[in-house]
C-alpha positions as CSV (number, residue, x, y, z in Angstrom):
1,X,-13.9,-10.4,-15.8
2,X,-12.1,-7.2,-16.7
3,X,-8.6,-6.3,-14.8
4,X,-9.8,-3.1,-13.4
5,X,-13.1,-5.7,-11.7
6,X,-10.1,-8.6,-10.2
7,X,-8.1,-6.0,-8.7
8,X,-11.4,-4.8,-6.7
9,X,-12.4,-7.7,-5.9
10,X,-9.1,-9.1,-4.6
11,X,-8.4,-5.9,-2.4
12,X,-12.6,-6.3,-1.0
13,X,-11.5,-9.8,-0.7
14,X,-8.2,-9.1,1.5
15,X,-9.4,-6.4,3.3
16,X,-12.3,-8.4,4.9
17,X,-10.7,-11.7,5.6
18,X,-8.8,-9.2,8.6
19,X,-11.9,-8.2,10.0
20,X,-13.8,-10.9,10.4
21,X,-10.8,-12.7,12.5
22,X,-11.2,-10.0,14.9
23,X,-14.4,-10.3,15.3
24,X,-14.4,-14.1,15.7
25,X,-11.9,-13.8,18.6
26,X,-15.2,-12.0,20.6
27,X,-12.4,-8.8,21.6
28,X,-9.8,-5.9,19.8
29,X,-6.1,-6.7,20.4
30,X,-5.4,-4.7,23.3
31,X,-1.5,-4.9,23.0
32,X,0.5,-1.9,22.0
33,X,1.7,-4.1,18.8
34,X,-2.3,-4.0,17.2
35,X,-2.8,-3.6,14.1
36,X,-2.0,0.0,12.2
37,X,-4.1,1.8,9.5
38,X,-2.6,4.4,7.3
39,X,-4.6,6.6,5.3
40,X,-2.4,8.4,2.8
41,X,-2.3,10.9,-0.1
42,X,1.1,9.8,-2.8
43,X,3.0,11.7,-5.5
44,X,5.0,10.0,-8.1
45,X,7.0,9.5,-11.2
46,X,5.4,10.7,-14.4
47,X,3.3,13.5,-12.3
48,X,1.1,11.1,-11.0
49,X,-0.8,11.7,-8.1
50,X,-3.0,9.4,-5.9
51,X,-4.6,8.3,-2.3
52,X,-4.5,5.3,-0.7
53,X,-4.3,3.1,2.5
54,X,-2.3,0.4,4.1
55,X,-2.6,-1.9,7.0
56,X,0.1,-3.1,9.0
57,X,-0.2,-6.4,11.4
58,X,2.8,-7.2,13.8
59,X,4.0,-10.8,13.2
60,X,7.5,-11.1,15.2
61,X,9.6,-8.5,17.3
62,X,10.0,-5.7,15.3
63,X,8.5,-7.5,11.3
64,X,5.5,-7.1,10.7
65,X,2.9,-7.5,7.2
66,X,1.0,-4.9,6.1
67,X,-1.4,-4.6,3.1
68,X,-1.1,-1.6,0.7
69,X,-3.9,-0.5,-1.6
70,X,-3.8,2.5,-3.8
71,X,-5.6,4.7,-6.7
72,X,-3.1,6.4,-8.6
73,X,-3.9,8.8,-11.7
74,X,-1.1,9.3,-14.2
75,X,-1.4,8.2,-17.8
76,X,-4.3,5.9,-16.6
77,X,-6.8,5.7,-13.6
78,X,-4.9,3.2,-11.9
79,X,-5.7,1.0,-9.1
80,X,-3.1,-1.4,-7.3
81,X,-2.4,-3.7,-4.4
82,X,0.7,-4.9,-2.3
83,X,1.6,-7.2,0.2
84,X,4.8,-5.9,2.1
85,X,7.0,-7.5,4.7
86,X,8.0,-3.9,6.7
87,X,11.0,-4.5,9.7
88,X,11.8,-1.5,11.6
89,X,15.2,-0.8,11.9
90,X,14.9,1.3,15.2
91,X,13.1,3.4,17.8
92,X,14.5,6.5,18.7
93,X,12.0,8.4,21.3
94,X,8.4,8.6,18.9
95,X,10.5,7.9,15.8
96,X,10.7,4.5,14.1
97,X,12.4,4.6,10.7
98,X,11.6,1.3,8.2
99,X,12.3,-0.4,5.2
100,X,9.9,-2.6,3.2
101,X,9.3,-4.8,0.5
102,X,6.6,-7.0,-1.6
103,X,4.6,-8.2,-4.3
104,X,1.4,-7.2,-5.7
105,X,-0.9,-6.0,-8.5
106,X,-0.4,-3.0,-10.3
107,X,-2.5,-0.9,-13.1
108,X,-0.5,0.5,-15.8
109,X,-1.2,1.7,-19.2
110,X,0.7,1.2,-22.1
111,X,0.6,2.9,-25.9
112,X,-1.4,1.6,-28.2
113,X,-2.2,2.7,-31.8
114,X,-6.0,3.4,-32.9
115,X,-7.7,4.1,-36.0
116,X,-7.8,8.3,-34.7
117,X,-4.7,8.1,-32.9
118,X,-2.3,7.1,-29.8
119,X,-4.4,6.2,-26.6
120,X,-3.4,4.5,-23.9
121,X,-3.8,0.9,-22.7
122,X,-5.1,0.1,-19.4
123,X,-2.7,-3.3,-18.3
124,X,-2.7,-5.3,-15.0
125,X,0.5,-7.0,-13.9
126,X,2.5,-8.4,-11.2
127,X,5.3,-5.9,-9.7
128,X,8.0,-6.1,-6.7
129,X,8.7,-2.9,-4.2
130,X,11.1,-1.9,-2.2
131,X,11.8,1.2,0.0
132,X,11.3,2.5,3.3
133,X,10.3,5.6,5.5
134,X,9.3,6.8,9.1
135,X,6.6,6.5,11.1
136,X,6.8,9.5,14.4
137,X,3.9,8.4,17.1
138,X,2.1,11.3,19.0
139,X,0.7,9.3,21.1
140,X,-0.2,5.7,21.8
141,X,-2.8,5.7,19.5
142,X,-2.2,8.1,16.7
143,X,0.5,9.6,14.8
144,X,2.3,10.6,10.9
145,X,4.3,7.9,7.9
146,X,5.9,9.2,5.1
147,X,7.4,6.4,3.2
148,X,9.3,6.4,-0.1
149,X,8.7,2.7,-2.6
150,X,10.5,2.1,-5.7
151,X,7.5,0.0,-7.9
152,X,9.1,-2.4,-10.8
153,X,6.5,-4.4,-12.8
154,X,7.6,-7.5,-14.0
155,X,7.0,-7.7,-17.7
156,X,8.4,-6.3,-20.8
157,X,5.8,-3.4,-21.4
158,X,5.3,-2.9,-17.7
159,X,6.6,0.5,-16.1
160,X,9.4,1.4,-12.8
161,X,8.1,4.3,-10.7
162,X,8.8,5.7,-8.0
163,X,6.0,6.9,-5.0
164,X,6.5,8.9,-1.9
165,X,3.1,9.2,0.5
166,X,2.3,10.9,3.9
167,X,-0.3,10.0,6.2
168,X,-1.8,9.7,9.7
169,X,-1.5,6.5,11.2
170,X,-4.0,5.2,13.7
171,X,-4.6,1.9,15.3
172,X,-8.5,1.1,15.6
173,X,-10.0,0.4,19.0
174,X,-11.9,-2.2,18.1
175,X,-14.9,-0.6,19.5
């Protein structure tokens, strides 16, 4: 099984174990603490650019978990995967500013010497990231994220970057 194939198969894998809890409870959370989904589009370090999504579930008061999955394109066509622990700091009015952290897989290529040149190596390893951003609510239902991670792969030939995204957050109604 090639990297590029367990990374897919782990986010599929993730992503659905969610959706069928819902769906054996018979009925959508109905709570103003449901779950969030953020669609986003990202820039980064080394020009690269990408589009994504994350997930947020509420656990406690004001931590919740959320599930981060991303395809960046810099010196590779990358494609990665979090788990975060995200606590927000504080409401003000519609604004609640955040700061996160987690684990996950990330893509990265690395140099490698060929017979007709340089090329680049697509690698898959583990990496920690921290940061944080805001999240403004329009209404109950909908509203905007930017968040800023810093993304260190653990490893000697893994990469540090940095990622800033925006999006539009919405919580699903289940229906």
């Amino acid at each position: 099984m090639t990297n590029r194939t367990a990374v897919v198969s782990l986010v599929c894998a993730v992503l659905t174990v969610p959706g069928a809890a819902i769906a054996q409870e018979g009925h959508a959370p109905t709570s103003p603490s449901r779950v969030e989904v953020t669609p986003y589009v990202s820039l980064g370090s080394a020009t690269s650019w990408g589009v994504g999504g994350a997930v947020r579930w509420p656990v406690m008061g004001a931590l919740s978990v959320e599930l981060d999955t991303s395809f960046r394109r810099a010196e590779i066509a990358a494609l990665n995967v979090s788990a975060n622990l995200v606590y927000d700091v504080a409401t003000a009015g519609r604004v609640t500013p955040y700061v996160a952290a987690g684990i996950g897989l990330d893509q990265y290529g690395t140099p490698e010497l060929t017979e007709t040149g340089v090329r680049s190596r697509a690698r898959t390893g583990v990496a920690v990231n921290a940061g944080g951003g805001v999240r403004v609510r329009a209404d109950e239902n909908w509203g905007v994220r930017t968040d800023a991670r810093w993304v260190n792969g653990l490893g000697s030939r893994s990469g540090e970057r940095w990622r800033a995204y925006s999006g539009v957050t919405f919580r699903p109604s289940g229906r």
